[in-house]
N, C-alpha and C positions, 0 to 999 in steps of 0.2 A: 562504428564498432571498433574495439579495440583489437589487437594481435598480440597472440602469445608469442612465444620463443620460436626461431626455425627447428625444425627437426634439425633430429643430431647429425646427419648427413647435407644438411642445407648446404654447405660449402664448399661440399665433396662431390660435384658428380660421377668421381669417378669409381661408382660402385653399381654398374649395371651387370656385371656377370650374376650376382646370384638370381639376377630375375627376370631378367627380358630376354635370358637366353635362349629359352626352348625355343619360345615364339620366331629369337633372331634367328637360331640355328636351320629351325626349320625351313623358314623363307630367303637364307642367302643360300640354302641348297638346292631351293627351287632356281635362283639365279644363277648360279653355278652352271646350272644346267643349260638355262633358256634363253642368255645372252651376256656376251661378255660388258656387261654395265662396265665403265670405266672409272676408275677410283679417283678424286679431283687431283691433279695434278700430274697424272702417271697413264695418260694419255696416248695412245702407240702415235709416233706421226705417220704413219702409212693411212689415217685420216685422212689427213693433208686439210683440215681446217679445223677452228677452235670449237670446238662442241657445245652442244648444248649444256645447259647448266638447269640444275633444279635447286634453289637454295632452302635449306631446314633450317626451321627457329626453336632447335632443341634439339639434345645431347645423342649422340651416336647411341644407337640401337634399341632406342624406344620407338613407342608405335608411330612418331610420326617419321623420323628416318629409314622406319623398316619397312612404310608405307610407300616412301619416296623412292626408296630402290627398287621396288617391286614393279610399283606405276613407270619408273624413269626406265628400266627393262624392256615395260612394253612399248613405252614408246620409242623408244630407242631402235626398234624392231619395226616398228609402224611408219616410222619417218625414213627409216634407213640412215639413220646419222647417231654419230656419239654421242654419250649425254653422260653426264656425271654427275652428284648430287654433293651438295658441302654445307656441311653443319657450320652453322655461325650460333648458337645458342647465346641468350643473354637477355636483358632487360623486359621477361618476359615473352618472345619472338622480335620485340625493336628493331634488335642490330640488323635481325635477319630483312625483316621490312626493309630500313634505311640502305640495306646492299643493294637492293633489286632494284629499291627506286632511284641507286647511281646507276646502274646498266642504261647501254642503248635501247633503247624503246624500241628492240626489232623482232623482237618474240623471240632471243637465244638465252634469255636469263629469267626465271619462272621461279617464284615461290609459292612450296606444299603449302597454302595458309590451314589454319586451321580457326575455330567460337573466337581466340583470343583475337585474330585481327579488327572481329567485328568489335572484342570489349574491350579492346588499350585505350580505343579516341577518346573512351571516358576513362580507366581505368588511371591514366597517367595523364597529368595536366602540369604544360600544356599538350596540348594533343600530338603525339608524333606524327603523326600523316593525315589524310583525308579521303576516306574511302571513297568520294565520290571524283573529286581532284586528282588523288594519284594515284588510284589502281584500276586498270581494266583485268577484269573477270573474264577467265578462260571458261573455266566450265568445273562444275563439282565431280564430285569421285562419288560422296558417300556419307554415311551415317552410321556409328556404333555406341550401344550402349553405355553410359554410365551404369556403374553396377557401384554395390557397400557388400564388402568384403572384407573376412577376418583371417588370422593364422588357424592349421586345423586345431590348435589345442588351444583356442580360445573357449571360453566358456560361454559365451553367449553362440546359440544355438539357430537364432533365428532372429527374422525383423523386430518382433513380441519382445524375446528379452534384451535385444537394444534398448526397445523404447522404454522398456520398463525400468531396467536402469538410468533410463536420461533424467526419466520423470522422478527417479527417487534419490538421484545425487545431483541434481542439476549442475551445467557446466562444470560437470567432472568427466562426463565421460569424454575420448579421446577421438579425436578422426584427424589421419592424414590424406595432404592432397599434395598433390605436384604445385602447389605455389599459389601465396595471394593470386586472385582474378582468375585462376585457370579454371576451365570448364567444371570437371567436378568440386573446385569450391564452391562455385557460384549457386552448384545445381544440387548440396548438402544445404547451401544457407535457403534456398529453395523448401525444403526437405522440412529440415526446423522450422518454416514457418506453419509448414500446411500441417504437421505432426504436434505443434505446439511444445516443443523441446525444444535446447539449448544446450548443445554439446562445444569442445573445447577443441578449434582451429589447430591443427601443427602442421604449418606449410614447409615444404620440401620443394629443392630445386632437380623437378623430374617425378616421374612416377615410381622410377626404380626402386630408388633409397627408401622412398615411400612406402612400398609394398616391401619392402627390405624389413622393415622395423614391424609393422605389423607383422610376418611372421616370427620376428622374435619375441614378439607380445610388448613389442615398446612401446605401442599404440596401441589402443581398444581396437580399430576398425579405421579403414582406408578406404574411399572413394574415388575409381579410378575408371579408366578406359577398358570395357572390355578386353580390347587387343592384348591387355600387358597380364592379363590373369589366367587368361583364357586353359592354357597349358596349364597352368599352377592347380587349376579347379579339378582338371581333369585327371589329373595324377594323385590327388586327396590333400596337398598342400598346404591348400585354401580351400576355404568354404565359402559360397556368395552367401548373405543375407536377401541380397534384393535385386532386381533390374529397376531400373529404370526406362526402361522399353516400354512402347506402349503395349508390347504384344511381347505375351511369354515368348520365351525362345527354344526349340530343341535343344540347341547346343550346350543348354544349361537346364537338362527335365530336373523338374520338382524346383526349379526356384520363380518365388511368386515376384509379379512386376510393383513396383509400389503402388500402381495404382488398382490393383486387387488388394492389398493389405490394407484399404480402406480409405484411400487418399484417392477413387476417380480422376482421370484426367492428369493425372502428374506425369510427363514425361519429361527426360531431357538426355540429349544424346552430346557425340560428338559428332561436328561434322567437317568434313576434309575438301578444298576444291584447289586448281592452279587459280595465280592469278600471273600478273605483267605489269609494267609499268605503264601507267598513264603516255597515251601517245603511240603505244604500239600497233600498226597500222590496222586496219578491220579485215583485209583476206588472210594476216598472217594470224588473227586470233581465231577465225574459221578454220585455218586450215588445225591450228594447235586444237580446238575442240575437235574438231574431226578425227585425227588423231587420238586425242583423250577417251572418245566413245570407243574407237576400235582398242585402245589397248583394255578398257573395262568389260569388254566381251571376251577378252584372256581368261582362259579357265586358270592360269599362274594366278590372276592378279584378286580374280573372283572367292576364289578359293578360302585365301585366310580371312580375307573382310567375313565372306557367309561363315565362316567357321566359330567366330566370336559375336554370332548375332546379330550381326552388321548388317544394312540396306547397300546394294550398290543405286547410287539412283543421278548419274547422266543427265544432263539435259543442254540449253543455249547457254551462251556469256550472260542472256541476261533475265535469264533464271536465276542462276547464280547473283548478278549483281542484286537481283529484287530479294533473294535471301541475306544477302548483306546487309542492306540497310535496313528489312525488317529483325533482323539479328541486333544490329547497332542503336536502334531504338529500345528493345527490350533490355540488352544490361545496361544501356542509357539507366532506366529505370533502377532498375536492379541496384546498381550501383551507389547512383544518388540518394536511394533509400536506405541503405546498408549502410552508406556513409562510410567506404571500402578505399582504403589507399594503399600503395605502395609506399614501400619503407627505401 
């Protein structure tokens, strides 16, 4: 398929205050509170060793950084050692992959991955790394809804007069996503198949700028992470159209899941686990799971996840790894069918 233009913000990430703020505000005040997280490089030495490191493959104070501080909090608390989290954004999450897999392989360097780890090995060719090769799987965090969501003074009202206008302007109407291959593009081109519509890509570098322009009405509709709306919905900001959960959710009464709007069986989420570099020994990824589960039993860390609809759902490394490669088989697919590249 082909790609339109990047959104007007594609270049700019640096436009996250108008919209990830609530979400940020609210959970670096829960940190504020429940452990002094250390910022990277600004470290006390009263430490007296180099800290643990969590690395993000995207832009400071979206849901995956806001996630990584929360999580990196409690474990930080749980291990009794520093930890500090550092935004390497780029190429997709790449850069951030390619840092972790320089690290020693001794379980002090962790990356939050997130879908994209499992859809780069296709998404980019040739393949940056080797899910089976160079990462060992610490252990998942979770799962949160994709949602399609408008500005409040959009006029489309509901899933119905989406579709309605898909069907009657084809590839007019507009949807932004946080970028070629990211979760919710993948899980709108999804969307258009089983709806039989063909709406018009505007990829954005992050969900912010993204959700930025949809509420200026620069976009029809925006497909994003629960995490980054959540506050926005609730305030009257934004309006959801849809979950894509497979189960309505409280935290969003009166919005129907796509797959009550006629489409059975349609779900697709985001989902969050640590991983490490290939090689890092097996009691230090036990001991890192073990830790992982205790900090996801934090009513801090639990909190925002359940509050946007989210699963918390824990388990083994190799849990986790068995969800990876069935993840990397499916936009295996996905992709090659789409015929989906990066620019």
């Amino acid at each position: 398929m082909s790609h339109p233009r990047h959104g007007r913000d594609a270049g700019a990430p640096g436009r996250p205050a108008v919209l990830a703020s609530p979400v940020r505000r609210r959970l670096l005040a829960v940190l504020a509170t429940a452990c002094p997280l250390a910022a990277a490089g600004a470290v006390s030495e009263a430490w007296g060793a180099e800290p643990l490191r969590i690395i993000v493959g995207y832009t400071a104070g979206g849901a995956v950084d806001t996630l990584a501080r929360l999580v990196g909090a409690a474990l930080s608390r749980s291990l009794q050692e520093p930890l500090v989290v550092e935004d390497r954004p780029g190429a997709g999450g790449n850069l951030a992959v390619k840092l972790m897999l320089q690290s020693r392989a001794d379980g002090r360097t962790l990356l939050l991955a997130a879908n994209a780890l499992a859809a780069n090995v296709s998404l980019y060719q040739p393949p940056p790394f080797d899910l089976e090769r160079d990462i060992a799987p610490v252990g998942m965090i979770g799962r949160v809804p994709v949602l399609i969501a408008v500005g409040a003074d959009s006029p489309l009202r509901s899933l119905a007069d989406l579709l309605r206008s898909a069907r009657r302007k084809p590839d007019s109407l507009t949807f932004a996503s946080p970028g070629i291959g990211s979760t919710p593009h993948l899980a709108m081109l999804q969307f258009e198949h089983a709806a039989h519509v063909r709406l018009r890509h505007i990829p954005y570098k992050g969900g912010a700028p993204a959700i930025a322009d949809a509420l200026a009405g620069e976009v029809d509709c925006v497909a994003v992470n629960a995490l980054e709306v959540v506050d926005l919905a609730r305030s009257g900001r934004m309006r959801v159209l849809a979950l894509m959960s497979p189960r309505p959710s409280p935290r969003f009464p009166g919005v129907p899941t796509i797959a009550q709007s006629g489409y059975p069986g349609f779900a697709a989420s985001v989902w969050y686990g640590l991983v490490a570099p290939a090689g890092t020994p097996r009691a230090t990824v036990l001991r890192l799971n073990a830790a992982l589960r205790q900090a996801l039993a934090d009513p801090a860390v639990r909190r925002p996840l359940l509050g946007a609809g989210g699963e918390i759902d824990p388990g083994t490394p190799e849990q986790f790894g068995r969800l990876l490669l069935s993840e990397r088989a499916r936009y295996a697919a996905l992709i090659r069918n789409e015929s989906i590249h990066t620019e």
